[in-house]
C-alpha positions as MATLAB code, in Angstrom:
seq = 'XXXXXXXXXXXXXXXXXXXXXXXXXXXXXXXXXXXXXXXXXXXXXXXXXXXXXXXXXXXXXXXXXXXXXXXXXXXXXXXXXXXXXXXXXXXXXXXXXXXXXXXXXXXXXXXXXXXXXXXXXXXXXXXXXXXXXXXXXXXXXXXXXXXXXXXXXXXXXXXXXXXXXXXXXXXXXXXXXXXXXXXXXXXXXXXXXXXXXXXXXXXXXXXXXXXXXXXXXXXXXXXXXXXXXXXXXXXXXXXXXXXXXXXXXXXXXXXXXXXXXXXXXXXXXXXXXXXXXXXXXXXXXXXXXXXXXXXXXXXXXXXXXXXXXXXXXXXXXXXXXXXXXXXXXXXXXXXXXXXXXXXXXXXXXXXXXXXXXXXXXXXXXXXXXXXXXXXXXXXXXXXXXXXXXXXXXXXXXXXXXXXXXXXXXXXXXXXXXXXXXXXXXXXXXXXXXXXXXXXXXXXXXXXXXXXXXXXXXXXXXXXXXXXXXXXXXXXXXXXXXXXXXXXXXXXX';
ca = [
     -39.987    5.418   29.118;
     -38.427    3.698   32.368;
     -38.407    4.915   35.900;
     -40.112    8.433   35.181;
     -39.344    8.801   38.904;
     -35.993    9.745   38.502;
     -37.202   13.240   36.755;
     -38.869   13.956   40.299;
     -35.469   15.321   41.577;
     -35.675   18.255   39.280;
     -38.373   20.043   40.521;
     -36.198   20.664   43.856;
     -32.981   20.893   42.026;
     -34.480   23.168   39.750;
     -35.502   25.195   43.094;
     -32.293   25.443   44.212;
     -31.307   26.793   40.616;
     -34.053   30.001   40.944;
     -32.907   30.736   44.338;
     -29.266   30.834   43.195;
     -29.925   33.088   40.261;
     -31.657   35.108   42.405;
     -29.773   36.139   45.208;
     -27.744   38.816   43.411;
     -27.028   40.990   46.407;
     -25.835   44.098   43.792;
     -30.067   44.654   42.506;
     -30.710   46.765   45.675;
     -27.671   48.876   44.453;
     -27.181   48.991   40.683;
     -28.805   51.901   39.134;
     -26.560   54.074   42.408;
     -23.436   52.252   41.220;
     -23.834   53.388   37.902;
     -24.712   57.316   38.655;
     -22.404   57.587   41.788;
     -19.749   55.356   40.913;
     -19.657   55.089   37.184;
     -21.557   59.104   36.584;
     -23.795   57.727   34.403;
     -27.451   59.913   34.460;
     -30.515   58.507   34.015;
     -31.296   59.053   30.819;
     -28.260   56.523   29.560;
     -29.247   54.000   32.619;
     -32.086   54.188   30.743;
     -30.147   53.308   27.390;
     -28.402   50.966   29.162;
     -30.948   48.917   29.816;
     -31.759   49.672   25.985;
     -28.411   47.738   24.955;
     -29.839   44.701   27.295;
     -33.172   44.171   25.996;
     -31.835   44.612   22.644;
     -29.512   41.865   22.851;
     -31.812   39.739   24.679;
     -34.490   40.560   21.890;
     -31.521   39.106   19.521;
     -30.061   36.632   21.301;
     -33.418   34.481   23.074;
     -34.524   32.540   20.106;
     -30.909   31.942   19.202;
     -30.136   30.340   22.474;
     -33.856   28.602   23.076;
     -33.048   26.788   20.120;
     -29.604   25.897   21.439;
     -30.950   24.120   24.150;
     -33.937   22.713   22.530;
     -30.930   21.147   19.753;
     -28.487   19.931   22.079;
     -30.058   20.408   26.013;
     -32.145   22.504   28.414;
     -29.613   21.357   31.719;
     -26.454   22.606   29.288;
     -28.667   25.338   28.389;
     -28.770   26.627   32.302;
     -25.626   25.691   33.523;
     -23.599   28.011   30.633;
     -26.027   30.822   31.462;
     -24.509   30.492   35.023;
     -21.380   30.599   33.762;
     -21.501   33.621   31.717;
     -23.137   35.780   33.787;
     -20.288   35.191   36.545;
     -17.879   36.579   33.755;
     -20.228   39.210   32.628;
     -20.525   40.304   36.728;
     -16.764   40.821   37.112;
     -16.659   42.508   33.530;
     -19.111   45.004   34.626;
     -17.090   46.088   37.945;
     -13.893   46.400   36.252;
     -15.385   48.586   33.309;
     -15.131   52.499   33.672;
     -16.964   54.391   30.885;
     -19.795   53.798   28.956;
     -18.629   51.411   25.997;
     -17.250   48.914   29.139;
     -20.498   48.811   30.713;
     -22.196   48.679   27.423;
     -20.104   45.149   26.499;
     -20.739   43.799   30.138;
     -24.272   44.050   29.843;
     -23.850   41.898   26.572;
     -22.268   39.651   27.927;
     -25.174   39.049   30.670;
     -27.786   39.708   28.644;
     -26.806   36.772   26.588;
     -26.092   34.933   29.558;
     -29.889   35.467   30.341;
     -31.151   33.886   27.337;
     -29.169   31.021   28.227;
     -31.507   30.446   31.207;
     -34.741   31.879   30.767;
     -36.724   29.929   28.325;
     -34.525   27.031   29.211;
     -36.085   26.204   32.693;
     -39.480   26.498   32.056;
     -38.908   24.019   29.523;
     -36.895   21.496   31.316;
     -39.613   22.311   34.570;
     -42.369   21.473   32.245;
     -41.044   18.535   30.410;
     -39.903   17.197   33.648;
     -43.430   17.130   35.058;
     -44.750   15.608   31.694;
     -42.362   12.253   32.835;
     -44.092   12.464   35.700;
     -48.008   12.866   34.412;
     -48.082   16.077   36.510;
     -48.046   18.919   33.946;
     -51.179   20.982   35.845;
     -48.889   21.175   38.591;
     -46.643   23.576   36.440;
     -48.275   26.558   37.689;
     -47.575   25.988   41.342;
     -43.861   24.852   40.487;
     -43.183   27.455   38.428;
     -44.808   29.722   40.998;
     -42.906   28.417   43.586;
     -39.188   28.347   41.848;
     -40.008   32.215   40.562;
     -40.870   32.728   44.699;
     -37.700   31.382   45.512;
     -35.809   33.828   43.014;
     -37.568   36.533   44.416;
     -37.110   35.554   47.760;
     -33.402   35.027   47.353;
     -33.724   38.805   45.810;
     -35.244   39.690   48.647;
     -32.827   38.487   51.028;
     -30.258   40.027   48.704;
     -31.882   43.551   49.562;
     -31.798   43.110   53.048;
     -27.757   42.312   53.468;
     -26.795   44.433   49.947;
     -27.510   47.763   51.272;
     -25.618   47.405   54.747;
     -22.513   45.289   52.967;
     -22.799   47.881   50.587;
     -22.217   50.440   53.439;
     -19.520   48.517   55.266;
     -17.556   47.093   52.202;
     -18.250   49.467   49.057;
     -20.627   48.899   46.058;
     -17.968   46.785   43.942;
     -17.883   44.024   46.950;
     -21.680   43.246   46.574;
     -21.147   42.886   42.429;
     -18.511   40.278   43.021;
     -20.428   38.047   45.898;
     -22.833   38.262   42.987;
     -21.199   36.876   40.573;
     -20.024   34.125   43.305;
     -23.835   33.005   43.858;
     -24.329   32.687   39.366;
     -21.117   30.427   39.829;
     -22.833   28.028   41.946;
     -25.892   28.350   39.611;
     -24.416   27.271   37.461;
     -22.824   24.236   39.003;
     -26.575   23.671   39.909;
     -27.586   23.886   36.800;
     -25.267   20.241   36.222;
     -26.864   18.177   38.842;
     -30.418   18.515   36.635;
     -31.340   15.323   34.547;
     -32.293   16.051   30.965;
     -35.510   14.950   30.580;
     -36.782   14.219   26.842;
     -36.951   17.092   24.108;
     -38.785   15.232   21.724;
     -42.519   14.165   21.078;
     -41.384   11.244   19.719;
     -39.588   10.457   22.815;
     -42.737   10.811   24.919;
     -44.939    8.285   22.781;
     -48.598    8.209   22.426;
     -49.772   11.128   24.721;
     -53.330   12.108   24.118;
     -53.259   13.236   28.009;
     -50.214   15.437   27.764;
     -49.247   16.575   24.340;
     -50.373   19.757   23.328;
     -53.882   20.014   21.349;
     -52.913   20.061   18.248;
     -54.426   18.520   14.839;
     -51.853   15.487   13.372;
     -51.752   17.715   10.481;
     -50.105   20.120   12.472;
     -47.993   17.856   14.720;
     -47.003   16.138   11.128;
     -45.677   19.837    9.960;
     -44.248   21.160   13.238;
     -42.261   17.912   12.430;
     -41.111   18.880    8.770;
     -38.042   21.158    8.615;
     -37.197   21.328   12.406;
     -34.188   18.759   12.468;
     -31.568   21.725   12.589;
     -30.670   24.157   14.337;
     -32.232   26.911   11.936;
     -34.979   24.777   11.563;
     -36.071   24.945   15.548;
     -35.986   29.155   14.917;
     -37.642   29.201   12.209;
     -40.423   26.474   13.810;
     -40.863   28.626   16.652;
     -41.794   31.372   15.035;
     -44.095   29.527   12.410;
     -45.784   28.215   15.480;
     -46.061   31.378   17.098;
     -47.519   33.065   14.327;
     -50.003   30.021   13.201;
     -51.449   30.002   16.829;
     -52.542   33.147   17.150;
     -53.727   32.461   21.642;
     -50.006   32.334   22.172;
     -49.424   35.571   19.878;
     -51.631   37.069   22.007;
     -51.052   36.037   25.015;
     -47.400   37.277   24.560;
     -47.869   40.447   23.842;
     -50.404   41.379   26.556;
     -48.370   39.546   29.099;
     -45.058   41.320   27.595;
     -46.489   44.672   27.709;
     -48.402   44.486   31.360;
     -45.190   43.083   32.633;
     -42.749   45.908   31.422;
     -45.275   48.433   32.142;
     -45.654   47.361   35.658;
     -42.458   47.135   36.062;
     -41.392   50.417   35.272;
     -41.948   51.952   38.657;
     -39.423   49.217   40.374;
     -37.253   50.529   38.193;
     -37.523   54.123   39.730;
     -37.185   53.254   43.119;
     -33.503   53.082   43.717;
     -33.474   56.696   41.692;
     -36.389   57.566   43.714;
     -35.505   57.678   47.184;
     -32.215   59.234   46.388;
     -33.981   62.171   45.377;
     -35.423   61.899   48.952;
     -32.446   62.140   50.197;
     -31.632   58.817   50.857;
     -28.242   56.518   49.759;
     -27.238   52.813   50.358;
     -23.727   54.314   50.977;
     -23.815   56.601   54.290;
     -22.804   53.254   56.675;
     -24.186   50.680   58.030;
     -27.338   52.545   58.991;
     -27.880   54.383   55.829;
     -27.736   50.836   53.771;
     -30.101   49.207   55.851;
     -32.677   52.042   55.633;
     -32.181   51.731   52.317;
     -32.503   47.886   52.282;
     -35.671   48.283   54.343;
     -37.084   50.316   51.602;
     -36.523   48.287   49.019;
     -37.135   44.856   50.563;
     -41.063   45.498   50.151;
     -40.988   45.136   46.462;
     -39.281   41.684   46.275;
     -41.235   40.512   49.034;
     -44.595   41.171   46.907;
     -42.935   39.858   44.125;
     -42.630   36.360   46.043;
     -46.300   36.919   47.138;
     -47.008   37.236   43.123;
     -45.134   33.912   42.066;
     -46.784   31.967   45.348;
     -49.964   33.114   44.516;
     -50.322   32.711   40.790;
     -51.386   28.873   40.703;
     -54.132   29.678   43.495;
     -55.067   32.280   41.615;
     -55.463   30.816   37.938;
     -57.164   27.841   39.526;
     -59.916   29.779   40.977;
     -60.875   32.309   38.437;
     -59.387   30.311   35.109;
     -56.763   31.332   33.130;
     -59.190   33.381   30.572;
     -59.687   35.981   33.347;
     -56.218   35.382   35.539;
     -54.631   38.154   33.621;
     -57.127   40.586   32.505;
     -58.104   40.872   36.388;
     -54.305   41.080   37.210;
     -54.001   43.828   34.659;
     -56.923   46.243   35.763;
     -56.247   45.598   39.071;
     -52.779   46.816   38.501;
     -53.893   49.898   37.100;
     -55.542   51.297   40.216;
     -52.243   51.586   42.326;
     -50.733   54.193   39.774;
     -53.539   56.193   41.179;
     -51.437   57.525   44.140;
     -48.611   57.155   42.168;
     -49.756   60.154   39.826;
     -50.876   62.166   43.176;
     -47.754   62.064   45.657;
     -44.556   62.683   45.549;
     -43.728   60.725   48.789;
     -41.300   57.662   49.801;
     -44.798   56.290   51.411;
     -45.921   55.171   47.615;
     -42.827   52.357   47.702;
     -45.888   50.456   49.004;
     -48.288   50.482   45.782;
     -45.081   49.936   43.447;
     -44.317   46.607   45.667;
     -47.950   45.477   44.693;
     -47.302   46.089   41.005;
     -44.034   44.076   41.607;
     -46.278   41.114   43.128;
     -48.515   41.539   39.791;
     -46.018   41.378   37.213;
     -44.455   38.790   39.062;
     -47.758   36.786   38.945;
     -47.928   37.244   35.598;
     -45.070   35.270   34.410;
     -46.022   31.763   35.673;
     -49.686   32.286   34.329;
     -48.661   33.255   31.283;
     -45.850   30.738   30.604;
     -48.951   27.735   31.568;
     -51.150   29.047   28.738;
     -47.926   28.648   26.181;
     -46.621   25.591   27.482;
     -50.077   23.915   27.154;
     -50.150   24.943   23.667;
     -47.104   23.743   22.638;
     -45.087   20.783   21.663;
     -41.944   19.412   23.522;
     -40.017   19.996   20.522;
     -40.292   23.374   20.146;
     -41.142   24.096   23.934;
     -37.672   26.255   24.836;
     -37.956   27.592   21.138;
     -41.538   29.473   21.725;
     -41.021   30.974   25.378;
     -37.685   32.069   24.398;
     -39.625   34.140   21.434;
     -42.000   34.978   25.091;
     -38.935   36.737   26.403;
     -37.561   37.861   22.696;
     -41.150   39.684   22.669;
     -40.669   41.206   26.116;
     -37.176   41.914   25.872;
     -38.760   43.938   22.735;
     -40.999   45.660   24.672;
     -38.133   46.334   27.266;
     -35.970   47.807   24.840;
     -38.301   50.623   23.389;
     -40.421   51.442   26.937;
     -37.447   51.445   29.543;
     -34.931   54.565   27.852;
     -38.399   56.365   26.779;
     -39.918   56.597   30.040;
     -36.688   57.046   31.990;
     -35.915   59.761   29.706;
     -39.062   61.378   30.656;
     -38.038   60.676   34.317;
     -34.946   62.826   33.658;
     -36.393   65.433   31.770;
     -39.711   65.788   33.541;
     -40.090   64.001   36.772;
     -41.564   60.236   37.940;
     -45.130   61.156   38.168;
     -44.651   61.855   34.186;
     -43.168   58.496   33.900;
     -45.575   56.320   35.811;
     -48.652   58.581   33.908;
     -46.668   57.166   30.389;
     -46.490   53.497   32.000;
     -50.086   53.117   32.731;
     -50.852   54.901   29.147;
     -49.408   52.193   27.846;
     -51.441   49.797   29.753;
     -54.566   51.012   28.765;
     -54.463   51.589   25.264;
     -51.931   49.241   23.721;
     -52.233   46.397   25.848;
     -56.308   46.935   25.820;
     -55.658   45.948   22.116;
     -53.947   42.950   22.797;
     -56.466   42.142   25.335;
     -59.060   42.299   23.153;
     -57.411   40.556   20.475;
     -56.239   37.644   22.675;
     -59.722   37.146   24.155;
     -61.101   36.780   20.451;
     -58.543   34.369   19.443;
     -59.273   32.317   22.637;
     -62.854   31.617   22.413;
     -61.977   30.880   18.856;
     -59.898   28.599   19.392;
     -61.929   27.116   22.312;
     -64.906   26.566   19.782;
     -62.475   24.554   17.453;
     -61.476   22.527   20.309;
     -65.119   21.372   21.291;
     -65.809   20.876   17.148;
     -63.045   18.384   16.857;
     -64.310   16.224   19.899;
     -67.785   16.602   18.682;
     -67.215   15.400   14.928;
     -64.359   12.546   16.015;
     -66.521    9.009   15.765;
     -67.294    6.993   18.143;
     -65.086    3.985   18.629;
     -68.612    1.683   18.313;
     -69.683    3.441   14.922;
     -66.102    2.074   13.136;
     -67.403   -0.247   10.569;
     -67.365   -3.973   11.466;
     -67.008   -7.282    8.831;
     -70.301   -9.687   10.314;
     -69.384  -13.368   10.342;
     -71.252  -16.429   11.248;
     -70.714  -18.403   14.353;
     -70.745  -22.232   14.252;
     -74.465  -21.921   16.017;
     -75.342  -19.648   13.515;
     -75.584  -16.426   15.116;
     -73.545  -13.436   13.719;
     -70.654  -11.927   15.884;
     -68.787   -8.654   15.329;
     -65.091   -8.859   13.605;
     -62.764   -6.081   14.920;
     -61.367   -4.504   11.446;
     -58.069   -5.707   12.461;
     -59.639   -9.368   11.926;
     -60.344  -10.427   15.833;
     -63.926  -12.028   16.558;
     -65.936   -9.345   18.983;
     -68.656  -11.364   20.799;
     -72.139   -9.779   20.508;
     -75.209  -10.605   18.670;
     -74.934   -8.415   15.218;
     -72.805   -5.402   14.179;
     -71.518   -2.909   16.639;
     -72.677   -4.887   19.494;
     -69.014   -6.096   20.510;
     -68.447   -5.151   24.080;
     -64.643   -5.506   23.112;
     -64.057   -3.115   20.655;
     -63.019   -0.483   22.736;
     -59.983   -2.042   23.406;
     -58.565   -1.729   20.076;
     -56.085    0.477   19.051;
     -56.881    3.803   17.197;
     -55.094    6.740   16.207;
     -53.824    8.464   19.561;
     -56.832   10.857   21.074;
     -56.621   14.130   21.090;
     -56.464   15.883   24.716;
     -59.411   16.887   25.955;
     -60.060   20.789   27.321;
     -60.449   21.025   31.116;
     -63.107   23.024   32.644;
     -60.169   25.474   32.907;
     -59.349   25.262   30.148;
     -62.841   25.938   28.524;
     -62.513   28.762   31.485;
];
């Protein structure tokens, strides 16, 4: 491959792409648009949000395989694109079944994007020979999102004051315009293993058997689905991994999702004037700002305590902070639910490592699409549930049914994960223990013109040395491309 240097310029392009995609000034103010503006109650927020998971549940592996088939940088630049239609749809709707098809549109638009640049971030560092640095890129690039969200809260809530709540939707869709013209200036790095070459450093640990059948069958576009799953389901880590990270995530999530609802039960609203929004804004700012924390602090993190106990830590940790959740009823608990935000925002780059580590190039889009297929899942049965029980009941209810879920279905996947881990772990360390030495390959023995015997490589070249096995040379020849070796954290 010539001038791998030229994939460098991702990484900040790629930067610029999160931040854009995440400054979507409307999040501080959704969830009041749609009661206020649109009279919508919680309950079918909630459902809502159903209709968007669900079609991100159906769309993801769809569109992963798109841009595995025909291009991660096409992949993320369309996704731009739609979502700026899907924005304006969504302000000129009125009623349910408008909002419903707007949210299609961007939950498709999503899908476009989300498995797409972790891909293209990952491959991109592969050129490069720098795939452990994907943690603290993809750390950094979900900071800058959040960050951009962050700044979004601060000027949505007093714009939304001065200018109305439809203004802030359409500078939104302005900024997922220029993401997508972003998205264009990226350089497609390769897609294919076969495009890499040998890589025994890189590639992910896998037998040749199974890199000779992840081959078979995946040269169409129904082929990549179906290959993702297959994988997904034959390497039971990632399995694993995807569920407990899906269902911590959502969980953790869930009291974000109150907030907005939350402190207009206090009394509060974005849409009072210019002091009213920026209360609000002040508010909600905490939550994105621990969310930037999360993303920052997720490669430190992983490096120091290994990814085998990054996420269990993250997710008992977690549970803690519903503890004053469940005992006040006060606007002073927007401080624990920014911490979960930082969690479940840690959780994302951590998790997405483990896959892409485990994974070939070909199908690397493919499988953490079926990631965000699997949360999307998740999404789409948790979020109307508990924010029916928010209506019906109240929010302590809801965040006592979030951590429930926590602790006894994703304990289950925990333990399950951790099981299939060491397993495969042991496997690893069995392969490297039983693969021969390069000096015991057999050797032909011929007969100098001094008569002493040197060592003939198999391939016919004379080895100096005095007998069999004694040529200092052989390790220079060619064998079958090593397999990569576990790290210490990755034995972690």
């Amino acid at each position: 491959m010539s001038r791998p240097e030229r994939y460098a310029r991702n990484i900040p392009i790629y930067y610029l792409f999160q931040f854009a995609t995440g400054f979507l000034i409307w999040v501080p103010v959704w969830i009041i648009f749609l009661q206020d503006e649109r009279g919508l109650s919680l309950t079918q927020v909630g459902l809502m949000e159903a209709v968007f998971w669900s079609c991100m549940m159906l769309f993801e592996v769809p569109t992963g395989a798109i841009a595995d088939r025909f291009g991660r940088r096409t992949s993320l630049a369309l996704g731009g694109f739609l979502f700026t239609g899907g924005t304006i749809f969504f302000v000129l709707s009125d009623g349910f079944a408008g909002l419903a098809i707007s949210y299609v549109i961007m939950a498709i638009s999503m899908t476009l994007y989300s498995g797409s640049g972790h891909a293209l971030l990952y491959d991109s560092l592969r050129v490069l020979g720098r795939t452990r640095e994907y943690e603290k890129h993809m750390g950094r690039s979900e900071a800058l999102m959040t960050g951009a969200l962050l700044g979004a809260a601060l000027f949505g809530g007093p714009m939304a004051g001065l200018w109305g709540l439809e203004t802030v939707f359409l500078i939104g869709a302005g900024t997922m315009a220029a993401a997508g013209f972003v998205a264009l200036l990226l350089r497609e790095p390769p897609r294919t293993e076969a495009e890499f070459g040998p890589d025994g450093l890189h590639a992910a640990p896998i037998s040749a058997a199974d890199a000779a059948s992840d081959m078979h069958g995946s040269s169409g576009f129904v082929g990549y689905v179906f290959e993702g799953f297959r994988i997904v389901l034959r390497q039971r880590p990632i399995l694993w991994i995807i569920l407990l990270a899906g269902i911590v995530t959502v969980a953790y999530e869930m009291p974000s999702f109150f907030v907005q609802p939350f402190l207009r039960s206090h009394g509060l609203s974005p849409s009072g004037g210019l002091l009213d929004g920026a209360i609000w804004s002040g508010l909600i700012v905490p939550a994105f700002a621990a969310m930037s924390a999360g993303s920052l602090l997720a490669a430190p993190f992983v490096a120091r305590v290994g990814e085998r106990r990054a996420i269990p830590l993250l997710m008992f940790g977690g549970a803690f902070l519903f503890i004053p959740l469940l005992i006040f009823n006060h606007i002073s608990i927007v401080a624990p639910i920014a911490i979960l935000g930082g969690i479940h925002a840690a959780i994302r780059p951590i998790a997405t490592g483990y896959i892409n580590r485990r994974i070939r190039s070909d199908q690397r889009a493919t499988v953490l699409s079926i990631f965000e297929l699997m949360m999307a899942a998740q999404m789409a049965v948790i979020v109307p549930l508990i924010s029916a029980s928010a209506d019906v009941i109240d929010f302590r209810f809801a965040y006592a049914l979030s951590i429930g879920v926590v602790l006894t279905v994703g304990v289950v996947f925990l333990l399950y994960w951790r099981r299939s881990h060491r397993r495969e772990q042991t496997d690893a360390l069995r392969r490297i223990s039983l693969r021969p030495a390069p000096q015991a390959a057999p050797q032909a023995i011929a007969m100098a013109p001094d008569g002493t015997t040197i060592g003939v490589h198999p391939t016919g070249i004379p080895v100096p040395g005095n007998g069999v096995g004694s040529g200092s040379d052989y390790r220079n020849g060619t064998d079958a491309t090593p397999e990569r070796v576990p790290t210490r954290q990755d034995r972690s």
